[in-house]
ZALOTI-645372 format. One record per residue (C-alpha): y, z, x; residue in one letter. Coordinates in steps of 0.5 Angstrom, whole numbers, plus 500, padded with zeros to 3 digits. Each point is the difference from the previous one (the first is absolute). Layout:
% ZALOTI-645372
YZXa
...
//
This chain:
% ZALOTI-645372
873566381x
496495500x
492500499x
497501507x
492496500x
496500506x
496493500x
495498507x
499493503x
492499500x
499502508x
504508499x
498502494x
496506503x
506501503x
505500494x
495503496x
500506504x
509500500x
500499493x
496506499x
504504505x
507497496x
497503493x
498494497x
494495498x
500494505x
503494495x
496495496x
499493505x
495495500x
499494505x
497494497x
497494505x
499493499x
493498503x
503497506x
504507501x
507499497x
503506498x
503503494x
503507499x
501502493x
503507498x
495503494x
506504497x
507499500x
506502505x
507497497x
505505503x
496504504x
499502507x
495496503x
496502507x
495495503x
496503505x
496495505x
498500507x
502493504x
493500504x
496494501x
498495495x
507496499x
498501493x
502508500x
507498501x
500493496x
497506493x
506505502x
505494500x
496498494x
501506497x
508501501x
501493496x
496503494x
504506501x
507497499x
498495494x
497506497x
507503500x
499506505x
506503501x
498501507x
495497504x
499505507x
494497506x
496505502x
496498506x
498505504x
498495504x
505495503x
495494502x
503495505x
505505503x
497498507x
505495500x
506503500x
503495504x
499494505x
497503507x
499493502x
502492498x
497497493x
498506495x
501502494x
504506500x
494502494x
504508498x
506496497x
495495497x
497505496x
507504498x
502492498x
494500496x
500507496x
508499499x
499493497x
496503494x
504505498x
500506504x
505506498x
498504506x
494501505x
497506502x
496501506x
497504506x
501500508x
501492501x
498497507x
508500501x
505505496x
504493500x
497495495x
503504495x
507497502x
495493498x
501502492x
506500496x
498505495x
499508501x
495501505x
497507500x
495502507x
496504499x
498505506x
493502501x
502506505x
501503493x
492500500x
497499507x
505506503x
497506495x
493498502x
502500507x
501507500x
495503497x
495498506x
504505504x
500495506x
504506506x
501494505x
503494495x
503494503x
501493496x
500493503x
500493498x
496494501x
505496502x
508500502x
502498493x
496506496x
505505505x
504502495x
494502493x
497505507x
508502501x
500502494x
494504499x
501503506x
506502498x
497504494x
496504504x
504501507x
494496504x
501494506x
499493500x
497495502x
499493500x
495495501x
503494503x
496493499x
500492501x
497496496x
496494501x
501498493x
499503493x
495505499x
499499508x
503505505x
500498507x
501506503x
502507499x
503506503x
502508498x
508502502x
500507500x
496507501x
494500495x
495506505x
497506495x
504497494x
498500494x
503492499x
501497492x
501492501x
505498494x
500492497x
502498494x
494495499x
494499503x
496494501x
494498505x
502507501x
500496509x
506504502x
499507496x
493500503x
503497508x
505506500x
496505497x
495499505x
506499506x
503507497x
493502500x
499499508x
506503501x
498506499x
502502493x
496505497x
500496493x
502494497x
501499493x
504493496x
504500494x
501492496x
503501494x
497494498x
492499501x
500492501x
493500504x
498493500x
495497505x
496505505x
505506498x
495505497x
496499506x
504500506x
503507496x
492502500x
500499507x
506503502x
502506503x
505503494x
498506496x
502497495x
505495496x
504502494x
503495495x
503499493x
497496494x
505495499x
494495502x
493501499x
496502505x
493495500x
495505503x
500507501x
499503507x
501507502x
505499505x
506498494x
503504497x
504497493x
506505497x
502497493x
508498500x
500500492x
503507500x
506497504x
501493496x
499504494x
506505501x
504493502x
499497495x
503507496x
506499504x
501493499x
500502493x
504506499x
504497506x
500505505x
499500507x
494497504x
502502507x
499506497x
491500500x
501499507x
498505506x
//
């Protein structure tokens, strides 16, 4: 069996410092060297002929983030590895899964062309805006589900009159899901938007009154639509409303429109650092889940079986 070496790109190495820990081994030995215009150099401090290396890098913003992990690949494979496996607990530009209206880029497949083109052997990933962009690859993908960490923390709050909702109508299926898991109802947030980030207007389709209601996204941004339906599912009548994103992007007026909202509390994981800390967010580590992937990947074993 192939030697298994776990390496980080500079935006996750917090992240992969914590899976290399959970796996039973030390993060490996990289450095990034820059020009003095920002030019990028990965260089692998130890040798990987032959083994099974995995490169954990989130795809946030800067463009650098991805541009260092693809970086990082290329080197892998002129190092003779003899595997080389995209962790992106993060899948940057998956919001552009399609084309919605005339002249766009369809920027998830952009990304998929980019990773593959240097090399890639497999991707592993976690709750993509839609389940279809791996069928943008051709390489193995494996998806991780993050029910896997967010389902137990669920119960340990003991909520007696539980429902699940989704922000909008194309969420429905990640709400279904985690209802199913506990036998609750549903509900949907169905939304128009003005533009990007910008909702025109917003309306609850189900019965929220005296539920204890938990909002599920797979990302969350401006955090606009989470607090909107938060605030609509609210004045319907509902006893409690909390919000799970897997995916803590939180960009512009994010933290606050979270502060000002009426959620108890929005709980998320650590595949992108959190920029402030606030006492309504709540950050659940997947390294333990990406961990036990990267074992399965290795012994060859299932990975649906981490799944709830």
């Amino acid at each position: 069996m192939a030697q298994v070496k776990i390496f980080a790109g500079t935006a996750s190495k917090y992240f992969a410092e914590k899976v290399a820990a959970s796996y039973g081994c030390n993060l490996g030995d990289a450095t990034l060297f820059k020009f003095s215009d920002g030019e990028m150099a990965p260089h692998y401090n130890e040798s990987i002929r032959g083994a099974e290396v995995f490169i954990i890098q989130s795809t946030f913003p800067p463009a650098d983030n991805l541009l260092e992990l693809m970086l990082m690949v290329d080197a892998a494979k002129r190092a003779s590895a003899h595997k080389v496996v995209v962790v992106m607990p993060y899948y940057g530009y998956a919001r552009q899964d399609r084309k919605d209206k005339p002249r766009v880029s369809i920027g998830a497949k952009v990304m998929a062309n980019a990773i593959q083109s240097v090399g890639a052997d497999r991707i592993m990933t976690c709750d993509l805006h839609a389940g279809q962009i791996q069928g943008f690859f051709d390489i193995p993908v494996d998806h991780l589900d993050g029910s896997a960490i967010f389902v137990p923390y669920i119960r340990s709050l003991n909520l007696e009159n539980l429902t699940f909702a989704s922000p909008d109508v194309g969420g429905l299926g990640r709400a279904r899901m985690f209802a199913k898991n506990f036998g609750s109802d549903i509900v949907v947030c169905d939304k128009h938007r003005a533009r990007a980030n910008e909702i025109a207007s917003m309306q609850v389709i189900g019965n929220v009154e005296g539920r204890d209601v938990i909002l599920v996204d797979d990302m969350i941004d401006t955090a606009g639509t989470m607090t909107t339906a938060a605030q609509l599912i609210k004045d319907k009548g509902a006893k409690s409303v909390r919000a799970i994103a897997t995916h803590a992007v939180l960009s512009g007026p994010a933290y606050e429109r979270i502060e000002n909202s009426v959620l108890e509390e929005l709980v998320v994981s650590d595949t992108i650092p959190l920029k402030q800390e606030s006492p309504k967010i709540k950050v659940l580590t997947f390294s333990d889940l990406f961990a036990r992937a990267i074992s399965n990947v290795v012994t060859h074993d299932s990975i649906s079986s981490l799944f709830i």
